[in-house]
LOMARNU-275285 format. One record per residue (C-alpha): x, y, z; residue number from 1. Coordinates in nm, 4 decimals. Example, Ala and Ser with C-alpha at 12.3 -4.5 7.8 and 13.67 -1.06 7.14 Angstrom:
<sites>
site c1:1.2300 | c2:-0.4500 | c3:0.7800 | vomi:1 .
site c1:1.3670 | c2:-0.1060 | c3:0.7140 | vomi:2 .
</sites>
This chain:
<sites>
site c1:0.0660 | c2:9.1244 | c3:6.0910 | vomi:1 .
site c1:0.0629 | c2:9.3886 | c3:5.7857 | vomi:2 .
site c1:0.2332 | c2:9.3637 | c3:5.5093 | vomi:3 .
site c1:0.3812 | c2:9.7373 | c3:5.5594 | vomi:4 .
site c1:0.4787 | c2:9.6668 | c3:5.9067 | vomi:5 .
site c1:0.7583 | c2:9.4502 | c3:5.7533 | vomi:6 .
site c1:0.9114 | c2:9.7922 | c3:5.6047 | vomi:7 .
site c1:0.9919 | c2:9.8933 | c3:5.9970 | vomi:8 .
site c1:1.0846 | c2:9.5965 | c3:6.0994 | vomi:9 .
site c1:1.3185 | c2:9.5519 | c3:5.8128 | vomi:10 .
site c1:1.4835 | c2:9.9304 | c3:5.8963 | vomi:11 .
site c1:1.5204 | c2:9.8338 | c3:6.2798 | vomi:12 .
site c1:1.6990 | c2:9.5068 | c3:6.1630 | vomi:13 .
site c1:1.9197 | c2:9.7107 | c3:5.9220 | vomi:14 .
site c1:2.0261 | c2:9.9414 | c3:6.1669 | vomi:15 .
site c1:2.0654 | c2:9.6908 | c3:6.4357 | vomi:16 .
site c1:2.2662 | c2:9.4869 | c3:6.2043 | vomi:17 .
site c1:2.5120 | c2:9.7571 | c3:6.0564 | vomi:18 .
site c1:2.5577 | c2:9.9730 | c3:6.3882 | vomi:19 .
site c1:2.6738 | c2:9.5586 | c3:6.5727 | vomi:20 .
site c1:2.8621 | c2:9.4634 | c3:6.1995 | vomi:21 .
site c1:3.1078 | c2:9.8072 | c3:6.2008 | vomi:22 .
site c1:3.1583 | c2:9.7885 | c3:6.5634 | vomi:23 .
site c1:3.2177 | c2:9.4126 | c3:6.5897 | vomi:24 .
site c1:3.4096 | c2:9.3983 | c3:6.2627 | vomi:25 .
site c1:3.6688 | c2:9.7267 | c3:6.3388 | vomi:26 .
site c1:3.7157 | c2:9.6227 | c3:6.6845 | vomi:27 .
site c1:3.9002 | c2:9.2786 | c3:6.5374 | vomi:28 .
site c1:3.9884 | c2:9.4295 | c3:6.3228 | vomi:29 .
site c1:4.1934 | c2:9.6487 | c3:6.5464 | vomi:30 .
site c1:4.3064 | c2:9.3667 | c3:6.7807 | vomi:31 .
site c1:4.4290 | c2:9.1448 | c3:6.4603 | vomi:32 .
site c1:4.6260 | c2:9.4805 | c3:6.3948 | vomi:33 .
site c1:4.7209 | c2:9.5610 | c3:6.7592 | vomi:34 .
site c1:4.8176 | c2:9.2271 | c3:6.8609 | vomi:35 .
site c1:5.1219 | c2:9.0220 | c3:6.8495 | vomi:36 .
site c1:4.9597 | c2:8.7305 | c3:6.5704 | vomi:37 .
site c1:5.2376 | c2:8.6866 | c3:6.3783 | vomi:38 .
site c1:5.2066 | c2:8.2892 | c3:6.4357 | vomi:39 .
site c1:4.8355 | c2:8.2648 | c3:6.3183 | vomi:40 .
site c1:4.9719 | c2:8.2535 | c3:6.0175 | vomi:41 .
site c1:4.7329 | c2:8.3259 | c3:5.7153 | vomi:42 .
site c1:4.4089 | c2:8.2741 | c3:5.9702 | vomi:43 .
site c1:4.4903 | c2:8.6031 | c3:6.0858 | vomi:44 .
site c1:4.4594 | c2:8.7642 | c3:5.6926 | vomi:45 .
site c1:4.1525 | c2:8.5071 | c3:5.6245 | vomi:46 .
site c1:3.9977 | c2:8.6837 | c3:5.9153 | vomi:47 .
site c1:4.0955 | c2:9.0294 | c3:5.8218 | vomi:48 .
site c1:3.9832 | c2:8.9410 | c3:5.4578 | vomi:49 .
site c1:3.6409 | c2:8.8361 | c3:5.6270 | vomi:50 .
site c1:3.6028 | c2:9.1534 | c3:5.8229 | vomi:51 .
site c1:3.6581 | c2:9.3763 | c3:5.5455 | vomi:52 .
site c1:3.3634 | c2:9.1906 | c3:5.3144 | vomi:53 .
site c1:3.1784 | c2:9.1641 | c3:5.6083 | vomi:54 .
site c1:3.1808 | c2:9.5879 | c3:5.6082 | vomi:55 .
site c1:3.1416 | c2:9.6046 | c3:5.2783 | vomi:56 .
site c1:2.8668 | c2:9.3757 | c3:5.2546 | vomi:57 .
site c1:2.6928 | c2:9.5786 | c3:5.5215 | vomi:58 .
site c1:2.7115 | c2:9.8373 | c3:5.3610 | vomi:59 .
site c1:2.5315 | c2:9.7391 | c3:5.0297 | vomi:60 .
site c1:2.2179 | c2:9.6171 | c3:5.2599 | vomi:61 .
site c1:2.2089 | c2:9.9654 | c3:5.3916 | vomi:62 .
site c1:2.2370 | c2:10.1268 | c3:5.0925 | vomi:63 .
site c1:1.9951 | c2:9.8764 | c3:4.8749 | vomi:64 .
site c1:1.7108 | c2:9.8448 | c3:5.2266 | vomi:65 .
site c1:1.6169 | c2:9.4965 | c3:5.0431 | vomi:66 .
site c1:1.2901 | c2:9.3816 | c3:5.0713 | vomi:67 .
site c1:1.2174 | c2:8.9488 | c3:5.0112 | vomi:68 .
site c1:0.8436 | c2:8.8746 | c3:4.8858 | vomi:69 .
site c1:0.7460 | c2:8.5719 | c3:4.7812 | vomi:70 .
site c1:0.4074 | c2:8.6085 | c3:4.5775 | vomi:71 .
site c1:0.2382 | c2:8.4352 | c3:4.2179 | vomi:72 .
site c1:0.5345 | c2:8.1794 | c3:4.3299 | vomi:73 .
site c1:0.8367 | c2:8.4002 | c3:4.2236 | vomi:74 .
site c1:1.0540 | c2:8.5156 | c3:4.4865 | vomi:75 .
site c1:1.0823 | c2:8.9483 | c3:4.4329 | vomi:76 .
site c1:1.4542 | c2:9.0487 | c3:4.5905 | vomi:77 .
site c1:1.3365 | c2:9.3882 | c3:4.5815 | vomi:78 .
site c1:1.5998 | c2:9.7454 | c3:4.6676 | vomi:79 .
site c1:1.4246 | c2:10.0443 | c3:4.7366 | vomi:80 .
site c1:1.6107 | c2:10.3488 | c3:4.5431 | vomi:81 .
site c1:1.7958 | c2:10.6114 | c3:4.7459 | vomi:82 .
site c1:1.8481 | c2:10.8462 | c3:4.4421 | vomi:83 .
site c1:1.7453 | c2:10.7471 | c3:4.1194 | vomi:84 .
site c1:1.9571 | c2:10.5860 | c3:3.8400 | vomi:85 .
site c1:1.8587 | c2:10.3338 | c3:3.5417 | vomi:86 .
site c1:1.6748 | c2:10.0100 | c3:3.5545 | vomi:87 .
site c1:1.9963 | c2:9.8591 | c3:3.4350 | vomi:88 .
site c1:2.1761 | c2:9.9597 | c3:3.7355 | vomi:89 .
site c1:1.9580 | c2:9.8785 | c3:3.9728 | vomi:90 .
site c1:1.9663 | c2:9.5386 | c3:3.8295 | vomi:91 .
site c1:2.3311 | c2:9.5375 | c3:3.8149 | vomi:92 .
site c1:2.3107 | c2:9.6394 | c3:4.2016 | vomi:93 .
site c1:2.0626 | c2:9.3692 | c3:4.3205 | vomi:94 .
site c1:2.2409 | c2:9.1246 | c3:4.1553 | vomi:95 .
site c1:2.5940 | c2:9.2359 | c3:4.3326 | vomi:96 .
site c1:2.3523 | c2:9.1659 | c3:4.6881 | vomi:97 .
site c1:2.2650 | c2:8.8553 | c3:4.5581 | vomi:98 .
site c1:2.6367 | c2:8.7747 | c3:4.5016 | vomi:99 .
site c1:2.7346 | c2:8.9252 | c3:4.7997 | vomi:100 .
site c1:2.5260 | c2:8.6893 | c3:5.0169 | vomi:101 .
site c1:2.6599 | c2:8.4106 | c3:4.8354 | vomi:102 .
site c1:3.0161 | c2:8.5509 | c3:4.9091 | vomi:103 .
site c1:2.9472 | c2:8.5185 | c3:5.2965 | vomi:104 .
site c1:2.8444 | c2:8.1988 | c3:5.3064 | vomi:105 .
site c1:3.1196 | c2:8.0876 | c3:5.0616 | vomi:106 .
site c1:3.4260 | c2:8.2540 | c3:5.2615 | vomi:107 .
site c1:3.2727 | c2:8.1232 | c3:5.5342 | vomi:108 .
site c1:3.2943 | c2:7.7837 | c3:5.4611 | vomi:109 .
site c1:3.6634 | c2:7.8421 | c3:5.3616 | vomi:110 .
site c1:3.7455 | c2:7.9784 | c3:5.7403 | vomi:111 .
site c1:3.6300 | c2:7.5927 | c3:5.8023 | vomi:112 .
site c1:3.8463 | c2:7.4545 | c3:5.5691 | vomi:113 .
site c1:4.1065 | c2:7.6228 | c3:5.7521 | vomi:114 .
site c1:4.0510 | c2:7.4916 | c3:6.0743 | vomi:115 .
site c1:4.0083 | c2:7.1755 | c3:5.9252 | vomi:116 .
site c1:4.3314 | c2:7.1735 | c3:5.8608 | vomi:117 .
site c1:4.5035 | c2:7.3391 | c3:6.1271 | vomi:118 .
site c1:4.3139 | c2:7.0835 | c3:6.3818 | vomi:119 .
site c1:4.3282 | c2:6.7401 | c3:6.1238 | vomi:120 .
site c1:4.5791 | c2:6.8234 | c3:5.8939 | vomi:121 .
site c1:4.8697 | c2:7.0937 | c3:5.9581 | vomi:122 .
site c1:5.0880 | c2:7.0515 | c3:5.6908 | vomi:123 .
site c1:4.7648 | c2:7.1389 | c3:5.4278 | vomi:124 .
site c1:4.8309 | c2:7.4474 | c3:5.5917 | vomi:125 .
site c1:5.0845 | c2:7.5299 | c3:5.3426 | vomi:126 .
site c1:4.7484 | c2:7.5855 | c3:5.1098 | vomi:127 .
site c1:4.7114 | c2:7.8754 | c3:5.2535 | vomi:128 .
site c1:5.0140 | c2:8.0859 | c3:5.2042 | vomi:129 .
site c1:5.0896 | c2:8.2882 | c3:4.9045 | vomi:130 .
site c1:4.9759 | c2:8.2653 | c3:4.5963 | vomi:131 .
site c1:4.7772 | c2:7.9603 | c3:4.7593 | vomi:132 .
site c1:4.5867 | c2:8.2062 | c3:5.0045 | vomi:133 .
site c1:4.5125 | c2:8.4163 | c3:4.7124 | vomi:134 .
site c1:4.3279 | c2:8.1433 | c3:4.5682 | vomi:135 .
site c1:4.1339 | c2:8.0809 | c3:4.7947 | vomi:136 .
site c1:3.9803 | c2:8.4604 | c3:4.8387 | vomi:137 .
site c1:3.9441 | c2:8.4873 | c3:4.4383 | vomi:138 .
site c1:3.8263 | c2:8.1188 | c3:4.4177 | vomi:139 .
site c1:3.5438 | c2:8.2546 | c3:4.6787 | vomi:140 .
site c1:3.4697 | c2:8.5941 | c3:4.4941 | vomi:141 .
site c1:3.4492 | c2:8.3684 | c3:4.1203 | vomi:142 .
site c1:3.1580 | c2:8.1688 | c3:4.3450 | vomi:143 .
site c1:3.0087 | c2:8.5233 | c3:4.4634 | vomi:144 .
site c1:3.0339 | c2:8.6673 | c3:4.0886 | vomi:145 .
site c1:2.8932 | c2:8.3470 | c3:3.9202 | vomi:146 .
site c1:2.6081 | c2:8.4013 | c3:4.1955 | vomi:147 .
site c1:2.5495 | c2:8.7557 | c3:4.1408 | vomi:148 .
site c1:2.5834 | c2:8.6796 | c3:3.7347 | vomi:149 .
site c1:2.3334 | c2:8.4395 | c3:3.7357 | vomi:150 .
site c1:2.0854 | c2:8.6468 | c3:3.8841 | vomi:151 .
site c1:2.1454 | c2:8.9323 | c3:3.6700 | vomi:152 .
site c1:2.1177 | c2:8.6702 | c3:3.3624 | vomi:153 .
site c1:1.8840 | c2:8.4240 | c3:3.4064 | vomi:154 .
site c1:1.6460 | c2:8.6028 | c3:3.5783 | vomi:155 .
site c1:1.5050 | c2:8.8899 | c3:3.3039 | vomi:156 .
site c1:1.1552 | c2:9.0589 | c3:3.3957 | vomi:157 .
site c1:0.8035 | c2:8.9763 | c3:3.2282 | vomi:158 .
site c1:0.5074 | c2:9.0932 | c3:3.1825 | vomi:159 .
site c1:0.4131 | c2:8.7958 | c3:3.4703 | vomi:160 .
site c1:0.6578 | c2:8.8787 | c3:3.7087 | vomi:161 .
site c1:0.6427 | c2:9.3151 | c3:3.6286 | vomi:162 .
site c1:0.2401 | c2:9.2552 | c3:3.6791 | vomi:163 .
site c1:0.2902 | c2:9.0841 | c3:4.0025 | vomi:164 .
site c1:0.5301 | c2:9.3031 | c3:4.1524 | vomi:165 .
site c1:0.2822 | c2:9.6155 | c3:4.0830 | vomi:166 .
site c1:0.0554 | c2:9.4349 | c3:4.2401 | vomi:167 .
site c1:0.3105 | c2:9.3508 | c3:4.5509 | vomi:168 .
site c1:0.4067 | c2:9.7219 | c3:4.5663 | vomi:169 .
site c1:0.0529 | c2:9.8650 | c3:4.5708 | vomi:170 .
site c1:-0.1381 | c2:9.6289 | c3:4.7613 | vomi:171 .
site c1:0.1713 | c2:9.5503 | c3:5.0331 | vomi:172 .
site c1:0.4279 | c2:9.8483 | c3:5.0591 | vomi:173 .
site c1:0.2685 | c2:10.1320 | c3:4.9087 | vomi:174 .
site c1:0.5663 | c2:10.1723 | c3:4.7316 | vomi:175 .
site c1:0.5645 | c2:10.3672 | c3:4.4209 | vomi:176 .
site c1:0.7545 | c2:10.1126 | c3:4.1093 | vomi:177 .
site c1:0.9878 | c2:10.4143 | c3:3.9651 | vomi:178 .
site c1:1.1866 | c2:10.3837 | c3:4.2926 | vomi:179 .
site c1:1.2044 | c2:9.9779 | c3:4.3247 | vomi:180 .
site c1:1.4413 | c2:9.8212 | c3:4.1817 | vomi:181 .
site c1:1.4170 | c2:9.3988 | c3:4.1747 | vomi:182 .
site c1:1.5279 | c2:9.0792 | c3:4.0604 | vomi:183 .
site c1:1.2139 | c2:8.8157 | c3:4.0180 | vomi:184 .
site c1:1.3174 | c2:8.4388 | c3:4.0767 | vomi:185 .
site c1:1.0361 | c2:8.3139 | c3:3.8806 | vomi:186 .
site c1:1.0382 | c2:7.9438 | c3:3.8072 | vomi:187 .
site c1:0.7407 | c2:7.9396 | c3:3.6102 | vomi:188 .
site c1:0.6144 | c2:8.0402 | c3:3.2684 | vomi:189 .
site c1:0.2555 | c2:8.0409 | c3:3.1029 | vomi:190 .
site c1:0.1688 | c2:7.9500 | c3:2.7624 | vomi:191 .
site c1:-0.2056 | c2:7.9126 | c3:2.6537 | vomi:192 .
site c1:-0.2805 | c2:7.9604 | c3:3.0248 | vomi:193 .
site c1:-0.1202 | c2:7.6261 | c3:3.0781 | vomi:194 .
site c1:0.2038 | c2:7.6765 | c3:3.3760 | vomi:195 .
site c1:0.5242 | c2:7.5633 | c3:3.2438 | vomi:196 .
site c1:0.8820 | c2:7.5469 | c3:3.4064 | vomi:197 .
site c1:1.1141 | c2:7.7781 | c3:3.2865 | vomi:198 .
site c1:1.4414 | c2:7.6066 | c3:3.1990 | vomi:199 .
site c1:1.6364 | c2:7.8820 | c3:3.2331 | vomi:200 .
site c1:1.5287 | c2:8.0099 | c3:3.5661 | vomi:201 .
site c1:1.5245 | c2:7.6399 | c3:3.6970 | vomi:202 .
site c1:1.9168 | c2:7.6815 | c3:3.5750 | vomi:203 .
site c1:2.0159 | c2:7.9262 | c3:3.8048 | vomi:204 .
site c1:1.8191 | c2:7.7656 | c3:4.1014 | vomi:205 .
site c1:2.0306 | c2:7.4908 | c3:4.0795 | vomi:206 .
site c1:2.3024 | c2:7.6829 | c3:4.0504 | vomi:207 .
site c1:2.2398 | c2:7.8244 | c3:4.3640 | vomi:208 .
site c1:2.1747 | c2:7.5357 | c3:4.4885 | vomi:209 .
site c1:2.4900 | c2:7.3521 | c3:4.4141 | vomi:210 .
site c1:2.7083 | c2:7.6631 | c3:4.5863 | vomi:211 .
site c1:2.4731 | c2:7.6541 | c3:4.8920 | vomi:212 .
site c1:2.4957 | c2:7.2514 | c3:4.9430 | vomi:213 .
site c1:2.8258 | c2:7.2416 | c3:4.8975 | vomi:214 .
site c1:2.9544 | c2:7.5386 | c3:5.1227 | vomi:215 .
site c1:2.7020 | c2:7.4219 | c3:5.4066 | vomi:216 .
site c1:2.8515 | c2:7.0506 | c3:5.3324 | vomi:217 .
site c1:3.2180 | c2:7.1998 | c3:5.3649 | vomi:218 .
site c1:3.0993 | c2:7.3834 | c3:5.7208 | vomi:219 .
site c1:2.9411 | c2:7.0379 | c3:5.8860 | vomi:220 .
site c1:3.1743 | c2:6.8071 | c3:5.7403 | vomi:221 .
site c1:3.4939 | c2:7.0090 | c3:5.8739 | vomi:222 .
site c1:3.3034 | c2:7.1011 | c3:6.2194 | vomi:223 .
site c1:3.2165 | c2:6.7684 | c3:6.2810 | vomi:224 .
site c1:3.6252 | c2:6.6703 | c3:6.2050 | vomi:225 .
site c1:3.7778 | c2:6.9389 | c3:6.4153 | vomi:226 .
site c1:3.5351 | c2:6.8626 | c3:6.6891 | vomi:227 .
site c1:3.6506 | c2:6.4770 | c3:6.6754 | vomi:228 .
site c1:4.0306 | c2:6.6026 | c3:6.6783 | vomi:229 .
site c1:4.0000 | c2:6.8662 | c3:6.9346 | vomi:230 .
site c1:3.8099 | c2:6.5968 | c3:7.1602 | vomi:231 .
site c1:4.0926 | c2:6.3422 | c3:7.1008 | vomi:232 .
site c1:4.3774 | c2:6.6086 | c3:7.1805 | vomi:233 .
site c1:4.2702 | c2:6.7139 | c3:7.5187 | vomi:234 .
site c1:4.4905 | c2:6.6279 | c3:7.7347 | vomi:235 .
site c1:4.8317 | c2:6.8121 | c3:7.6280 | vomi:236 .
site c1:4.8647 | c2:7.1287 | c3:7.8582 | vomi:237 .
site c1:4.6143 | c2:7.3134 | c3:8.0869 | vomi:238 .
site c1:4.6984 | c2:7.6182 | c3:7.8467 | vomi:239 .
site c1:4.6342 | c2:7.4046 | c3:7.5192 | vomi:240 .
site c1:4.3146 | c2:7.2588 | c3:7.6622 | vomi:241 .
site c1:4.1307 | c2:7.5701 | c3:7.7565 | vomi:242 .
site c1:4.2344 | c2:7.7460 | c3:7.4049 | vomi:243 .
site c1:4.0534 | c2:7.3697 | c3:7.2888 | vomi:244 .
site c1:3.7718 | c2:7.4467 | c3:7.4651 | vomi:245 .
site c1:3.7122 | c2:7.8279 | c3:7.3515 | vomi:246 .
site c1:3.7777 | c2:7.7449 | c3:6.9816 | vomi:247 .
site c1:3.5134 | c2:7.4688 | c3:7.0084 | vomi:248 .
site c1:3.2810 | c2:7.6566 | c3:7.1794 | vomi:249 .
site c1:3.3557 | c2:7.9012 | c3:6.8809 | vomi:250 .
site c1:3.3044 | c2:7.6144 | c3:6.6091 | vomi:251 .
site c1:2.9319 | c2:7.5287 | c3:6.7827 | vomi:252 .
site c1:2.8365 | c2:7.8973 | c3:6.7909 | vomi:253 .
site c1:2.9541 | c2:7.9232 | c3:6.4462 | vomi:254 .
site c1:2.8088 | c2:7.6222 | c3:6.2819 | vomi:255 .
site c1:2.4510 | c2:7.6931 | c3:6.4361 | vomi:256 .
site c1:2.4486 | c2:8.0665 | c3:6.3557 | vomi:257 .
site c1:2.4887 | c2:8.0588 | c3:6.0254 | vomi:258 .
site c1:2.2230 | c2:7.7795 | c3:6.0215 | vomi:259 .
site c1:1.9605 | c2:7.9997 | c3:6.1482 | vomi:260 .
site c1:2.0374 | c2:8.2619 | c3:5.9508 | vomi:261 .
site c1:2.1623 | c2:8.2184 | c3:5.6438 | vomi:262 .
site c1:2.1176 | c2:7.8096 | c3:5.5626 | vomi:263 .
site c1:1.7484 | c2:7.7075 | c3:5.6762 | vomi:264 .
site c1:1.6009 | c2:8.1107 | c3:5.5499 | vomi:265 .
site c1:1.7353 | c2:8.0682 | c3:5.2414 | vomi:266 .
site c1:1.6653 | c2:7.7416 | c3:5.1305 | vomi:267 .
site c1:1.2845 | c2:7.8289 | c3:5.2549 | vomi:268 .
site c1:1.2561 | c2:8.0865 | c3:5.0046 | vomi:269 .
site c1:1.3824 | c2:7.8740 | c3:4.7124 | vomi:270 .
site c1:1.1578 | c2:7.5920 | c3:4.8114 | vomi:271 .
site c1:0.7812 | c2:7.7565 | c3:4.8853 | vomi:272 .
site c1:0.7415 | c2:7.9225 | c3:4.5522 | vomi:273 .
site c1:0.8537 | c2:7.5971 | c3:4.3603 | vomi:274 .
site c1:0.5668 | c2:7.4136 | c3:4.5392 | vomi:275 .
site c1:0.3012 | c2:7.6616 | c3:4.5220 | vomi:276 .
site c1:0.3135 | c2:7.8242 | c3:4.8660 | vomi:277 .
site c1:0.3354 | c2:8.2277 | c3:4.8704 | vomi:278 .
site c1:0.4614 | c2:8.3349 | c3:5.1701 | vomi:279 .
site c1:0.4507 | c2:8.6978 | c3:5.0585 | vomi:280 .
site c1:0.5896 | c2:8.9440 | c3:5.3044 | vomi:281 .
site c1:0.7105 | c2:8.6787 | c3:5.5508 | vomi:282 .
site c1:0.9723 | c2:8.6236 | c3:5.3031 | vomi:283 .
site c1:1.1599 | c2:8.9068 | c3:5.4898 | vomi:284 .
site c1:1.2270 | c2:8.7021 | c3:5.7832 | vomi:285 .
site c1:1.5379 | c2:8.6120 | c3:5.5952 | vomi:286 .
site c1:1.5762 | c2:8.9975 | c3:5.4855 | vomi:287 .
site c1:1.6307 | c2:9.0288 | c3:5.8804 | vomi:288 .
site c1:1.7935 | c2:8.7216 | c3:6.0037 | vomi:289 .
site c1:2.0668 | c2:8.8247 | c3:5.6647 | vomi:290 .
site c1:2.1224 | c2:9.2273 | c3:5.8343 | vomi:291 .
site c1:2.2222 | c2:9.0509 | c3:6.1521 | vomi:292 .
site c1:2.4700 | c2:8.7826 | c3:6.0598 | vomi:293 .
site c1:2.7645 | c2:9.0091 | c3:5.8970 | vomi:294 .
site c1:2.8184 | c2:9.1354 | c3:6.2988 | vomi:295 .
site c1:2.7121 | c2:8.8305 | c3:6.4986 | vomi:296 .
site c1:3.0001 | c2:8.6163 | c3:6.3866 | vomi:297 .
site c1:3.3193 | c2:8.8388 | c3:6.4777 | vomi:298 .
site c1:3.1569 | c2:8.9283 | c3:6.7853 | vomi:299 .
site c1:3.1628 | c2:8.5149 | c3:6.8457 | vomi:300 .
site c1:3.5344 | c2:8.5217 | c3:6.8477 | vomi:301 .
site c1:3.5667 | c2:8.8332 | c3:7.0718 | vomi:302 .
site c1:3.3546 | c2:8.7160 | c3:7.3091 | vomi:303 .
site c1:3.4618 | c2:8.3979 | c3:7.3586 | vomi:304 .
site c1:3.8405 | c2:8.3985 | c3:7.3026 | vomi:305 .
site c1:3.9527 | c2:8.4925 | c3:7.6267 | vomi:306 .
site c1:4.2667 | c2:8.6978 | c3:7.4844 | vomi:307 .
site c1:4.0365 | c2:8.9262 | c3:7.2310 | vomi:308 .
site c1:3.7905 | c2:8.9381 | c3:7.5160 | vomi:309 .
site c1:4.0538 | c2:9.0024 | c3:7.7888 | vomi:310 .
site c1:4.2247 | c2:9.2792 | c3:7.5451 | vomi:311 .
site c1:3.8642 | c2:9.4295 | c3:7.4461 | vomi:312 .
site c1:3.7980 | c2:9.4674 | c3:7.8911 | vomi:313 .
site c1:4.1042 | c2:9.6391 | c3:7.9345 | vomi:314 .
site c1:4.0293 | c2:9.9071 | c3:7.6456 | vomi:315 .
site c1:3.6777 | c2:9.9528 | c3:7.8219 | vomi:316 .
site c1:3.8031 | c2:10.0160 | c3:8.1154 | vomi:317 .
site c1:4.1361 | c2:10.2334 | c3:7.9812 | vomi:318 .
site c1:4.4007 | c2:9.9782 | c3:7.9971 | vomi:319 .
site c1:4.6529 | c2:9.9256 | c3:7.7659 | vomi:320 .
site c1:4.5646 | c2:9.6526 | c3:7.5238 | vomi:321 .
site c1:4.9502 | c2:9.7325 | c3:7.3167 | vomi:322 .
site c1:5.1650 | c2:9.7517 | c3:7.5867 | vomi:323 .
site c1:5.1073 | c2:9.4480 | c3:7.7955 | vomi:324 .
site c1:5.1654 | c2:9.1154 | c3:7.4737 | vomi:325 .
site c1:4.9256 | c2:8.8490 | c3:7.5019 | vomi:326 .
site c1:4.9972 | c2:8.4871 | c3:7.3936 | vomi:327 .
site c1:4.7100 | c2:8.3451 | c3:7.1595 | vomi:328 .
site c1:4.9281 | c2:8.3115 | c3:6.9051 | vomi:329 .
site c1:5.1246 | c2:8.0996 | c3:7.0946 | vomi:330 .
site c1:4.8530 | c2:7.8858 | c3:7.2593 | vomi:331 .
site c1:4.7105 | c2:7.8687 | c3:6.8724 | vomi:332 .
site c1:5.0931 | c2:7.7631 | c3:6.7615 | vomi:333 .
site c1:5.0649 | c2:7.4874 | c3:7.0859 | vomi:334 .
site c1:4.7574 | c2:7.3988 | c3:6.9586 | vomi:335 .
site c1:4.8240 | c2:7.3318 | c3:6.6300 | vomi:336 .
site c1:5.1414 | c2:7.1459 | c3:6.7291 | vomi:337 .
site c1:4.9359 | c2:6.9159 | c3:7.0015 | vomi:338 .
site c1:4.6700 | c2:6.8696 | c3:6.6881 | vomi:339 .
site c1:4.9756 | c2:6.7285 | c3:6.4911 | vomi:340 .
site c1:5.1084 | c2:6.4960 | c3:6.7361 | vomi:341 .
site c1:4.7597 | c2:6.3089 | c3:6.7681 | vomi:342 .
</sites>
């Protein structure tokens, strides 16, 4: 496959991506509004909190088209200018994508936490109200800002990496540089034509490192807990049990997803440069697996919560989603109450 063919396939994903992100995202958006959820408690704003990022972040990966190329073992997050503006700025807005992707991953391992609690632990649920809940949504945009600081940092150009990309852009793209904006994650450095580590790039890998191990450690360890706990309170009510069933069918779907995506991708960009294997241009698999996530997950919930799903049929087919009040929140309530008792 050519290198250049990864610039179309890169668009489709984009578009595919942002048309099934605004669609999926403002529809729950409009049935968390529309909807009587005043018993989901703060699950309902973590989720409204999530949609909103989730547009947001969207929208940046429209606006920057990102490119991932993985050549003279530095990884190139390359943008590709719209209008043109300073090299500063550009590398102020790559570095807010970087922190952005951290941010999804991050709040997403915080939704886990959640139901973690709800299923294991209700009355940790207070840690999520107030100020508490607050905390938890700046707590997850320090992570994202550290992120995105880090790469603007501790990842300045050279006249290594600035060679290379040339290189990248003539021989791969045919991309001219004065519209490319980048940020190289270069772990090595040459002195005396001898290869070196560079401490301070090897810095900010770990510190990626640490956030990604830890928020896909949060996401498996409080799975695998609300899966036990859901399993062990079956047996309540015929109502409880199905709402069981759909949230863990949810919780699969949602732990796997993410996997594919976001997890696996991205750690096998950090680890082929670091031993010596340049991908180059399929480094944009992740480019295209990251454009589809930001939809895929609220579309998980829609679809397979029978109320959202129910309430989404009836607007297809001009019924009246307001009028007629739906009870997830109190099957979630029941649920929470049977997760208690167990």
């Amino acid at each position: 496959m050519s290198d250049r063919q990864w610039l179309e396939i890169t668009t489709y994903a984009d578009h595919i991506g942002f048309s099934i992100s605004t669609i999926a995202n403002f529809t729950l958006l409009l049935l968390l509004a529309t909807r009587p959820t005043k018993t989901l408690g703060s699950y309902k704003y973590l989720m409204i909190s999530f949609c909103v990022f989730s547009l947001f972040y969207t929208s940046i990966e429209t606006f920057l088209r990102p490119l991932i190329h993985i050549y003279d073992n530095t990884i190139f997050v390359i943008q590709r200018k719209r209008f043109e503006y300073s090299e500063t700025t550009a590398r102020a807005i790559s570095s807010t994508y970087c922190g952005c992707y951290a941010m999804s991953f991050t709040l997403f391992a915080v939704h886990f936490v959640y139901r973690y609690y709800a299923a294991c632990k209700p009355d940790n649920l207070r840690y999520f109200q107030g100020l508490y809940f607050v905390a938890w949504v700046v707590g997850a945009m320090a992570i994202a800002g550290s992120w995105g600081f880090a790469a603007f940092i501790l990842y300045p150009e050279t006249e290594r990496t600035k060679t290379a990309l040339l290189h990248v852009l003539k021989t791969s793209y045919d991309l001219d540089p004065a519209w490319i904006g980048n940020v190289p994650y270069s772990y090595w450095r040459t002195e005396n034509g001898v290869e070196y580590l560079n401490p301070r790039n090897v810095i900010g890998i770990l510190q990626h490192g640490v956030i990604m191990t830890v928020s896909f450690g949060t996401v498996f360890y409080c799975g695998f807990q609300t899966h036990k706990t859901i399993q062990a309170t079956r047996g309540v009510s015929d109502r409880t049990r199905e709402f069981q069933n759909q949230l863990f069918k949810a919780l699969v779907l949602q732990t796997i997803i993410p996997t594919f995506l976001m997890y696996l991708p991205t750690t096998m960009l950090f680890v082929t440069p670091f031993v010596g294997l340049n991908i180059g241009c399929y480094g944009n698999i992740t480019t295209a697996t990251v454009h589809l996530y930001p939809g895929i997950d609220p579309l998980v919930l829609i679809l397979l919560i029978k109320d959202f799903r129910r309430t989404l049929l009836r607007v297809i087919t001009c019924g009246s989603p307001i009028n007629r009040r739906i009870d997830t929140s109190a099957t979630m309530k029941s649920y929470q109450l049977s997760a208690s008792k167990a």
